[in-house]
TIVO-2410 file (N, C-alpha, C; in nm, 3 decimals):
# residues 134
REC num residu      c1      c2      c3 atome chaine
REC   1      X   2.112 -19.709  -3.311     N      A
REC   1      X   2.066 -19.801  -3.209    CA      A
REC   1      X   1.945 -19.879  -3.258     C      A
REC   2      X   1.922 -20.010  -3.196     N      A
REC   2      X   1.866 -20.086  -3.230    CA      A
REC   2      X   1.681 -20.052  -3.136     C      A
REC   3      X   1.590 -20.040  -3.163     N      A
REC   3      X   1.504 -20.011  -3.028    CA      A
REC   3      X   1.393 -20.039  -3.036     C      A
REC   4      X   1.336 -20.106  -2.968     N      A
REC   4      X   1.201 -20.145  -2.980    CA      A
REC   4      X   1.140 -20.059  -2.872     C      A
REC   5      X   1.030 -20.013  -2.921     N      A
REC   5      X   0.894 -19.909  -2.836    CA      A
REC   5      X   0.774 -20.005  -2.803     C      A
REC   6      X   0.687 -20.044  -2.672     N      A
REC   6      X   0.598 -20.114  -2.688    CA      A
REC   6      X   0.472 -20.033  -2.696     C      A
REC   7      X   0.405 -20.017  -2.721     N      A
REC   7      X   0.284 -19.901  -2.741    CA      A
REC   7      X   0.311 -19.772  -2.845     C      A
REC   8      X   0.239 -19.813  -2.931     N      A
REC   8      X   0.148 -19.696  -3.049    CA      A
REC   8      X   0.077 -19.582  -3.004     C      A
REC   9      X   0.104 -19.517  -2.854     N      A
REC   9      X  -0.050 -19.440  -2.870    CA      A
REC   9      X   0.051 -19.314  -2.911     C      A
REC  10      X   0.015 -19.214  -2.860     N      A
REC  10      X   0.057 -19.047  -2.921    CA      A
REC  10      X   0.197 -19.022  -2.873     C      A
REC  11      X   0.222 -19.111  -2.753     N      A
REC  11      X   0.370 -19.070  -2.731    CA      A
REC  11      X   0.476 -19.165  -2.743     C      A
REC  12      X   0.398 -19.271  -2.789     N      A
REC  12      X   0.497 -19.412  -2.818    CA      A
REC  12      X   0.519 -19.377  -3.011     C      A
REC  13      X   0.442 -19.326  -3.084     N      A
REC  13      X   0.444 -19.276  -3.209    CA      A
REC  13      X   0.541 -19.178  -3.222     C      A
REC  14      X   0.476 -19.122  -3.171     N      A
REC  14      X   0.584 -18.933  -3.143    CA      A
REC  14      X   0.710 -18.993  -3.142     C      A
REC  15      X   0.743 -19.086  -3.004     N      A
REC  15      X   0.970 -19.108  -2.984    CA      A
REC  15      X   0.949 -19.173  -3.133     C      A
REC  16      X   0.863 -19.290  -3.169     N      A
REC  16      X   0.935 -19.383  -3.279    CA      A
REC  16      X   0.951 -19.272  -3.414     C      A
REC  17      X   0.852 -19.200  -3.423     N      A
REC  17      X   0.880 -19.087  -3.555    CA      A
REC  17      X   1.025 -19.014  -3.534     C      A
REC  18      X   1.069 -18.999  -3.381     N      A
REC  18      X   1.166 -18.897  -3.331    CA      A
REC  18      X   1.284 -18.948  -3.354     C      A
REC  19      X   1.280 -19.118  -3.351     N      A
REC  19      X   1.401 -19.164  -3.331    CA      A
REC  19      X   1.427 -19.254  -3.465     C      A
REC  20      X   1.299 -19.290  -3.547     N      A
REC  20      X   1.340 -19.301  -3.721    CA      A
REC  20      X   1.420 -19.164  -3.787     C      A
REC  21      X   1.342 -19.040  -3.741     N      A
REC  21      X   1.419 -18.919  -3.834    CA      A
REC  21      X   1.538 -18.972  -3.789     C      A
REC  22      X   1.618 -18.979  -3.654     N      A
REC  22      X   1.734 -18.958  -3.617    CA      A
REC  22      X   1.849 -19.072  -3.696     C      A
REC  23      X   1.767 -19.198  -3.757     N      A
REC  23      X   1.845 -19.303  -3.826    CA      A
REC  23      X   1.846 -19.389  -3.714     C      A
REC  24      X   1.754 -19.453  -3.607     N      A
REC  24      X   1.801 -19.554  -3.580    CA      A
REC  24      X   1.679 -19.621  -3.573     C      A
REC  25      X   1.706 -19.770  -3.593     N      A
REC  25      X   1.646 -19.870  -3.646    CA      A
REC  25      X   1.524 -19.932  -3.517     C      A
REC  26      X   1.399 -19.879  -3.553     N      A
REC  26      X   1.271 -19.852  -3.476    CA      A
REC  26      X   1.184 -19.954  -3.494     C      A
REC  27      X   1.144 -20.047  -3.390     N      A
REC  27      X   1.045 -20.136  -3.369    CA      A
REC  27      X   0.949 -20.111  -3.268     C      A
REC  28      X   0.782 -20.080  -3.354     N      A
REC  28      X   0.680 -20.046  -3.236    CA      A
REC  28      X   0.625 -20.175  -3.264     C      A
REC  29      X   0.592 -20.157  -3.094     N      A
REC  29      X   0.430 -20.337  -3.098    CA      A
REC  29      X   0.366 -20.276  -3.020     C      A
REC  30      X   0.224 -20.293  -3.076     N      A
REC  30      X   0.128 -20.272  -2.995    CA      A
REC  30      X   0.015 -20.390  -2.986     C      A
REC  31      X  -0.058 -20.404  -2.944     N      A
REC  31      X  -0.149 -20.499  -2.965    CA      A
REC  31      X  -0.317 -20.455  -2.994     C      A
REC  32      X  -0.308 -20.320  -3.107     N      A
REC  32      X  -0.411 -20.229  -3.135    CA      A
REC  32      X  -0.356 -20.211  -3.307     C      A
REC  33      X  -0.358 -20.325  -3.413     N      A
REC  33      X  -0.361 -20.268  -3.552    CA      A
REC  33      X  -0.377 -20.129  -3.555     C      A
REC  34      X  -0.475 -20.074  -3.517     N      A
REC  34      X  -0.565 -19.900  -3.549    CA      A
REC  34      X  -0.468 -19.837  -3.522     C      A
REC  35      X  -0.399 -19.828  -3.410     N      A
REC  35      X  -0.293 -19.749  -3.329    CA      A
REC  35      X  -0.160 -19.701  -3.388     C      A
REC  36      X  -0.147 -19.786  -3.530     N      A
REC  36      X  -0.037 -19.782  -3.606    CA      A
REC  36      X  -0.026 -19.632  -3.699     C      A
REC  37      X  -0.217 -19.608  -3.691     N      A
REC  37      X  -0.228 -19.489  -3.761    CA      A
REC  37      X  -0.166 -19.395  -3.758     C      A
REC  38      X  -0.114 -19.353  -3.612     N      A
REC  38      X  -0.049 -19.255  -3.593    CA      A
REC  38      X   0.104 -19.251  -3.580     C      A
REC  39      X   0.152 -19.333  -3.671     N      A
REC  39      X   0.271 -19.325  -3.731    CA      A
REC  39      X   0.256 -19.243  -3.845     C      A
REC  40      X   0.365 -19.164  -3.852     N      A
REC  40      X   0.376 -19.095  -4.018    CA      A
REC  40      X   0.398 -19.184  -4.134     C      A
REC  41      X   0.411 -19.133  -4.266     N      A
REC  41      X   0.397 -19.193  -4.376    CA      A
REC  41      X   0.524 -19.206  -4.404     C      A
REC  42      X   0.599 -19.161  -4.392     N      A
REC  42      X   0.786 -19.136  -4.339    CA      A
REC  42      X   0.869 -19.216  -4.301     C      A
REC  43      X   0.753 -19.320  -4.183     N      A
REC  43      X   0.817 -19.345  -4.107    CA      A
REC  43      X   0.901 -19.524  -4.184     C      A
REC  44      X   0.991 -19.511  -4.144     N      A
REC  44      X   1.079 -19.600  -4.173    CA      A
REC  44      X   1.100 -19.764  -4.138     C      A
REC  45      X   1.029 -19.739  -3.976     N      A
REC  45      X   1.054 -19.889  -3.940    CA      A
REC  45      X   0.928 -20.003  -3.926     C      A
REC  46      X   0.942 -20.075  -3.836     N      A
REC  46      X   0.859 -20.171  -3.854    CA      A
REC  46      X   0.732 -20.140  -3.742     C      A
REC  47      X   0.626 -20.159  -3.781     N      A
REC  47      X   0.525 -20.175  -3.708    CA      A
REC  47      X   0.444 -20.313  -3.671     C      A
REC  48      X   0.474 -20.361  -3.520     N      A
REC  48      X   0.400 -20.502  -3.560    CA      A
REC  48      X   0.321 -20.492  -3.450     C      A
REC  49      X   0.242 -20.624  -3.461     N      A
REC  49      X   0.094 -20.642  -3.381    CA      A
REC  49      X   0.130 -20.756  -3.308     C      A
REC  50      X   0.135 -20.694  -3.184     N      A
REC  50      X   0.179 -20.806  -3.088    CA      A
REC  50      X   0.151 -20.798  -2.918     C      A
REC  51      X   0.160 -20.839  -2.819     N      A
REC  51      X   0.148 -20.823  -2.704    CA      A
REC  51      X   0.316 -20.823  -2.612     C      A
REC  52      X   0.363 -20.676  -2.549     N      A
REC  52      X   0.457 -20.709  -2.504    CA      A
REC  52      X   0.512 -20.747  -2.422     C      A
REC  53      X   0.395 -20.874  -2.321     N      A
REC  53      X   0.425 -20.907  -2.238    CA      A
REC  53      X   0.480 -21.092  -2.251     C      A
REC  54      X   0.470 -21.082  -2.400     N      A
REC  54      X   0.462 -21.213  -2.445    CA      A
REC  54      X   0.587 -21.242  -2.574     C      A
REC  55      X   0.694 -21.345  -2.470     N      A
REC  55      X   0.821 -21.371  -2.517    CA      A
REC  55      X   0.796 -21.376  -2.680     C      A
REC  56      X   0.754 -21.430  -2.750     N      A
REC  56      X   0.718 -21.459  -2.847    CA      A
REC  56      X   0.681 -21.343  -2.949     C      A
REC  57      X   0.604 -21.251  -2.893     N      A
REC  57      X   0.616 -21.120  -2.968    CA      A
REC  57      X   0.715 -21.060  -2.965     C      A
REC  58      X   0.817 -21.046  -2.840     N      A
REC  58      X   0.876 -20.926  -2.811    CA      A
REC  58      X   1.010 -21.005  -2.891     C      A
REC  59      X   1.028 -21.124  -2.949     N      A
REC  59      X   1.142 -21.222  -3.032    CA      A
REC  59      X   1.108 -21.162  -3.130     C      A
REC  60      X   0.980 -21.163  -3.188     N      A
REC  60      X   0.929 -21.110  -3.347    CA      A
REC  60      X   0.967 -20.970  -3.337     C      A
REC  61      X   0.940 -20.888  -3.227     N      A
REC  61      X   0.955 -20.748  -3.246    CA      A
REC  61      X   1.120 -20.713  -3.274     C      A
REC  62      X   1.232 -20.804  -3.240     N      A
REC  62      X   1.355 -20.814  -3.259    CA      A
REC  62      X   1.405 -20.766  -3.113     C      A
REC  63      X   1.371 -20.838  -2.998     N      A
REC  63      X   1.413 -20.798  -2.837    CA      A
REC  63      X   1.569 -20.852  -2.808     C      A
REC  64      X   1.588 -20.968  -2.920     N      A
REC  64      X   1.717 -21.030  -2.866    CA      A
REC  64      X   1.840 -20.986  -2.901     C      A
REC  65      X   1.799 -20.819  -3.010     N      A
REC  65      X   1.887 -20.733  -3.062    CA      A
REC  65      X   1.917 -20.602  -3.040     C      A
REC  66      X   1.796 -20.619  -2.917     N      A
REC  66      X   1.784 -20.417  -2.880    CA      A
REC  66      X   1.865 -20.375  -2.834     C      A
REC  67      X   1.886 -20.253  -2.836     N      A
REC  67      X   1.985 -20.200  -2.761    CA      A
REC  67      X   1.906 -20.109  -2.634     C      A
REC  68      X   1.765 -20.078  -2.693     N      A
REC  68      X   1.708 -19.964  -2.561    CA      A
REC  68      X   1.534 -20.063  -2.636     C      A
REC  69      X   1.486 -20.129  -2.509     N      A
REC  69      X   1.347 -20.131  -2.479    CA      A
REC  69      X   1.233 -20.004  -2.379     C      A
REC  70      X   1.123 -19.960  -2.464     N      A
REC  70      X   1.078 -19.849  -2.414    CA      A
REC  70      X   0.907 -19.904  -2.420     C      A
REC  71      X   0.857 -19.939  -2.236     N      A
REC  71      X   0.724 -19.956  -2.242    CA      A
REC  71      X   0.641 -19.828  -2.229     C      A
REC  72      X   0.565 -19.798  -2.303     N      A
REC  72      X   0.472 -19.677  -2.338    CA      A
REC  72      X   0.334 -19.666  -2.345     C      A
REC  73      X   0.263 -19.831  -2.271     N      A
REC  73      X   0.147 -19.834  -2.288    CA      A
REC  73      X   0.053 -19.764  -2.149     C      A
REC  74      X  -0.085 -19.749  -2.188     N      A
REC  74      X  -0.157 -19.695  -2.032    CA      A
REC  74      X  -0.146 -19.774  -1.935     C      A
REC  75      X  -0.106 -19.904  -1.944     N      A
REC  75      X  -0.114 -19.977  -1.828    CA      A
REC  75      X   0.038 -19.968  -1.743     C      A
REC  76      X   0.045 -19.933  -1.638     N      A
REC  76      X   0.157 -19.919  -1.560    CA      A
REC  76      X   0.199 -20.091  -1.532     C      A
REC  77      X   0.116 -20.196  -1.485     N      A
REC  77      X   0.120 -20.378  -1.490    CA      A
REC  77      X   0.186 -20.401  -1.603     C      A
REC  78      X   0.169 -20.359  -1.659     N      A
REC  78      X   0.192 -20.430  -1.845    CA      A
REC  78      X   0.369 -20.364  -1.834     C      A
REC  79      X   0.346 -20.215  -1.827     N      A
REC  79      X   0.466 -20.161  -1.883    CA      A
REC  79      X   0.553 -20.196  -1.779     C      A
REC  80      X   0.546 -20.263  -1.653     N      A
REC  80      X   0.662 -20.275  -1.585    CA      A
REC  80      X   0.710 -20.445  -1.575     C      A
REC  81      X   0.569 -20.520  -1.629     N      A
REC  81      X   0.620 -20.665  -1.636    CA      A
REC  81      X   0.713 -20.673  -1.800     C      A
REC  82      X   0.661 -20.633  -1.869     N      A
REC  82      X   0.714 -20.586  -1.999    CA      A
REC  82      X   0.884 -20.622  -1.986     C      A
REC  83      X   0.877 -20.450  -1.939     N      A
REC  83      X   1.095 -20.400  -1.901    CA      A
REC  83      X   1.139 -20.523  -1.820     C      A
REC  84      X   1.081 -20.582  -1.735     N      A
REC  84      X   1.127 -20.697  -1.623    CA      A
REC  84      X   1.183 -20.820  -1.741     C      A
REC  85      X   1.045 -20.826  -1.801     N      A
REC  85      X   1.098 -20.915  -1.902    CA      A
REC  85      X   1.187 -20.872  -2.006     C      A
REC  86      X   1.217 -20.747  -2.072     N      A
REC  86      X   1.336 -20.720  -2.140    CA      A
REC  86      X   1.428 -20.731  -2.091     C      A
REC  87      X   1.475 -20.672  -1.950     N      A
REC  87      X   1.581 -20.652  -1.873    CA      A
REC  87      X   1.625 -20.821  -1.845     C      A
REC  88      X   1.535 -20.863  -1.740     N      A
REC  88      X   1.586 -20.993  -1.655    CA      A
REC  88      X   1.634 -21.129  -1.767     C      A
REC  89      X   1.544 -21.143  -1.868     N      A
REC  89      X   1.504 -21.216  -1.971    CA      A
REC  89      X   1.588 -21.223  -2.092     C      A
REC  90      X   1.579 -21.094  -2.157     N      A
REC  90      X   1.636 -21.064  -2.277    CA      A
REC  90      X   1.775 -21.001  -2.283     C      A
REC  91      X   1.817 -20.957  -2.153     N      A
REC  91      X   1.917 -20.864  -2.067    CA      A
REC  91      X   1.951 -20.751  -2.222     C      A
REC  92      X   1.822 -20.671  -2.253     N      A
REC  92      X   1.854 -20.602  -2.332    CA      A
REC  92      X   1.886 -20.490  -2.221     C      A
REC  93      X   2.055 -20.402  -2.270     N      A
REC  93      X   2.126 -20.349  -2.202    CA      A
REC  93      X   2.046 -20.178  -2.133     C      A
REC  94      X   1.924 -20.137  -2.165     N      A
REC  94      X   1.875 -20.000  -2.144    CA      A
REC  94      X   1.718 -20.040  -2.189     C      A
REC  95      X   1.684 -20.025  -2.027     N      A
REC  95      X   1.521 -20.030  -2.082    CA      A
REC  95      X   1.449 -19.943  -1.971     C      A
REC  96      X   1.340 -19.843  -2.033     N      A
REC  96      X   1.324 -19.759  -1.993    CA      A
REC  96      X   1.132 -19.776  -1.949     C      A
REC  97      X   1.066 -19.760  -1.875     N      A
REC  97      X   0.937 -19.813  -1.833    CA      A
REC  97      X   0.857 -19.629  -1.832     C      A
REC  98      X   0.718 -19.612  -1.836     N      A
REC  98      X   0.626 -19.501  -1.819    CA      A
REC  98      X   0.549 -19.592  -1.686     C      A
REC  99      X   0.589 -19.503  -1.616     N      A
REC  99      X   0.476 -19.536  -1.476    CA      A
REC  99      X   0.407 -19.450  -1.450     C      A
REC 100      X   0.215 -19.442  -1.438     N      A
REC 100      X   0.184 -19.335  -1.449    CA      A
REC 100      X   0.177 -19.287  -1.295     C      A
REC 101      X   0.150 -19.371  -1.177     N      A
REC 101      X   0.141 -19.348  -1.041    CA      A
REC 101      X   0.325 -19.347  -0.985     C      A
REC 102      X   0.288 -19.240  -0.926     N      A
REC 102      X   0.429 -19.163  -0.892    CA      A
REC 102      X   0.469 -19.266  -0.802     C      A
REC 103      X   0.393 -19.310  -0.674     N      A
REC 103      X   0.401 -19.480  -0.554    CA      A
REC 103      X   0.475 -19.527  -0.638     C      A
REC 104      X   0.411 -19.527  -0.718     N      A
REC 104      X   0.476 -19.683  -0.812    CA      A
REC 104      X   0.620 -19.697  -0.874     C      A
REC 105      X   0.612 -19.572  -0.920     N      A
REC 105      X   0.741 -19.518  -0.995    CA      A
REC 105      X   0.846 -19.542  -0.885     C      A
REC 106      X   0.835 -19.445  -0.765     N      A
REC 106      X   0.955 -19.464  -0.710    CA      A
REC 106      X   0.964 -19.608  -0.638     C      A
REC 107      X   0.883 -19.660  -0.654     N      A
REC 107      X   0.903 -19.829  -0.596    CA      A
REC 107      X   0.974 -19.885  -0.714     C      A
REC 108      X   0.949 -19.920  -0.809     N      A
REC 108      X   0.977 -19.979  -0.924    CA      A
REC 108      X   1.155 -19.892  -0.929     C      A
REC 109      X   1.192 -19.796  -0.975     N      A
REC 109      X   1.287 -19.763  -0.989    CA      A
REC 109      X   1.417 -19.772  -0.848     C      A
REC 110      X   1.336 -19.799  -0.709     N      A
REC 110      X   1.439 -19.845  -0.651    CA      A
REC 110      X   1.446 -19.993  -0.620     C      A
REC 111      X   1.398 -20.094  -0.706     N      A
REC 111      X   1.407 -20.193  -0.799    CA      A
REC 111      X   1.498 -20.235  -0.938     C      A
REC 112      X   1.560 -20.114  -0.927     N      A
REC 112      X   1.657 -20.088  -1.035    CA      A
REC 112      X   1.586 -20.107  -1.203     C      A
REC 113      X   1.457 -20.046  -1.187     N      A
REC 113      X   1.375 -20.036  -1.335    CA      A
REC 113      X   1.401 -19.871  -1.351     C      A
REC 114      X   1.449 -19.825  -1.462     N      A
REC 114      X   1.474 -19.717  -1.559    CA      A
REC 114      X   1.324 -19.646  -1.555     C      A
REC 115      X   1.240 -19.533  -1.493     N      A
REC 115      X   1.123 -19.526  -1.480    CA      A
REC 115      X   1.117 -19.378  -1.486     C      A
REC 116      X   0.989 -19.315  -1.560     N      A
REC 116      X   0.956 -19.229  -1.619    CA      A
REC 116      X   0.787 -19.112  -1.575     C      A
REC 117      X   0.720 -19.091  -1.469     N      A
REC 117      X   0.645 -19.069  -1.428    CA      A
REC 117      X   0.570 -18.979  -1.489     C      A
REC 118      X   0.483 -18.995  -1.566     N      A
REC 118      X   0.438 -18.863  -1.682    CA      A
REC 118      X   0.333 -18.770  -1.586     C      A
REC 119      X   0.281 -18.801  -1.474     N      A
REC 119      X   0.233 -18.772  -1.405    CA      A
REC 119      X   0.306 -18.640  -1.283     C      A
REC 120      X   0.447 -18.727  -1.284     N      A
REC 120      X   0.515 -18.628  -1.183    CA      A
REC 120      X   0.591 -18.514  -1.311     C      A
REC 121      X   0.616 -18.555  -1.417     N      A
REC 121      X   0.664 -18.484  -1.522    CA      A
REC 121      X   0.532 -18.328  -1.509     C      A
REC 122      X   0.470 -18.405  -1.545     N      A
REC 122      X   0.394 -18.283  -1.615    CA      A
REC 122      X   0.330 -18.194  -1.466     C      A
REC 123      X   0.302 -18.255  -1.333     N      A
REC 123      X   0.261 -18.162  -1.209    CA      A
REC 123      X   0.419 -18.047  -1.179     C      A
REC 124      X   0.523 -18.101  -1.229     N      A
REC 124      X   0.641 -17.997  -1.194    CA      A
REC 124      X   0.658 -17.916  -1.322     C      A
REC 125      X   0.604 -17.935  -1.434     N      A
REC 125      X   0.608 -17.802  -1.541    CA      A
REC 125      X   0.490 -17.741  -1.488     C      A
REC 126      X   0.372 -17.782  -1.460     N      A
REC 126      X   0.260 -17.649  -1.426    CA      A
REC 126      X   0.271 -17.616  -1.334     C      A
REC 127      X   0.344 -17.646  -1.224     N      A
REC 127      X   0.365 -17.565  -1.091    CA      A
REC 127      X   0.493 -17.485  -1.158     C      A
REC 128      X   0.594 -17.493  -1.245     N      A
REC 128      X   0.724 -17.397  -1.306    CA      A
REC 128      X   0.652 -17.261  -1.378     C      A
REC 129      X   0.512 -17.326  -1.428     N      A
REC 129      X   0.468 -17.234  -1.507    CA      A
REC 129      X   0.358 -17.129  -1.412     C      A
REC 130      X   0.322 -17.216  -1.314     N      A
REC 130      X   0.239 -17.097  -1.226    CA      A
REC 130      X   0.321 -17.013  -1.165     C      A
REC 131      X   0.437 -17.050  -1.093     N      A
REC 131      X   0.504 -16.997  -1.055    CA      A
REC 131      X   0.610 -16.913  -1.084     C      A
REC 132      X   0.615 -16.956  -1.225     N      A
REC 132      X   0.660 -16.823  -1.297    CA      A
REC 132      X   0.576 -16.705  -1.339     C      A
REC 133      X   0.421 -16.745  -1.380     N      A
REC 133      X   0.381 -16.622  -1.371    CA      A
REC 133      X   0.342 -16.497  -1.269     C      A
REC 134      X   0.352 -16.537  -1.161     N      A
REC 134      X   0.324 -16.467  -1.055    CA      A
REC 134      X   0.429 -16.341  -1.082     C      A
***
């Protein structure tokens, strides 16, 4: 698969390292040069410096070929105008958004945006894990 990631930080690095091992063809943009650091030495695909809210980067990043767009930055604004613009714009076929406010998430996703709540993710593993230790 073809895929562009928008954000470099620890977990936009992490899928693109996850999904170069796997062989498919990985495009991160961030708009933080530094941020690239935490790509491995391994890593295979392209790293570019760009803003992904801006047609023009997300053309350079190769958007008009993706098969899965993935916004990953801290800003929940960014990462959901982003997918709007992959989806509505680029009609790249699977695009997947990080919303960190749960409101938001389920607004946005019954909007028909692909949405990811790292917030509600991680409050239902430590309540699995308190509640398993009891």
């Amino acid at each position: 698969m073809n895929i562009v990631i928008m954000g470099c930080g620890r977990v936009g690095a992490r899928l693109a390292s996850l999904l170069d091992e796997d062989g498919h063809k990985i495009t991160v943009l961030d708009n933080d040069t530094y941020s690239f650091r935490r790509l491995p030495p391994s890593f295979s695909g392209t790293a570019l410096y760009g803003n992904g809210t801006d047609e023009e980067s997300l053309k350079k990043a190769g958007i008009e070929e993706a098969d899965v767009f993935v916004a990953l930055t801290q800003g929940d604004n960014r990462n959901v105008m982003s997918c709007q613009i992959a989806k509505h714009i680029f009609k790249v076929p699977r695009v997947v958004c990080r919303v960190y406010d749960p409101l938001r998430e389920e607004m946005y996703n019954a909007l028909g945006l692909e949405t990811i709540s790292p917030t509600k993710v991680f409050a239902q593993l430590l309540r699995e894990q308190i509640e398993g230790q009891e």
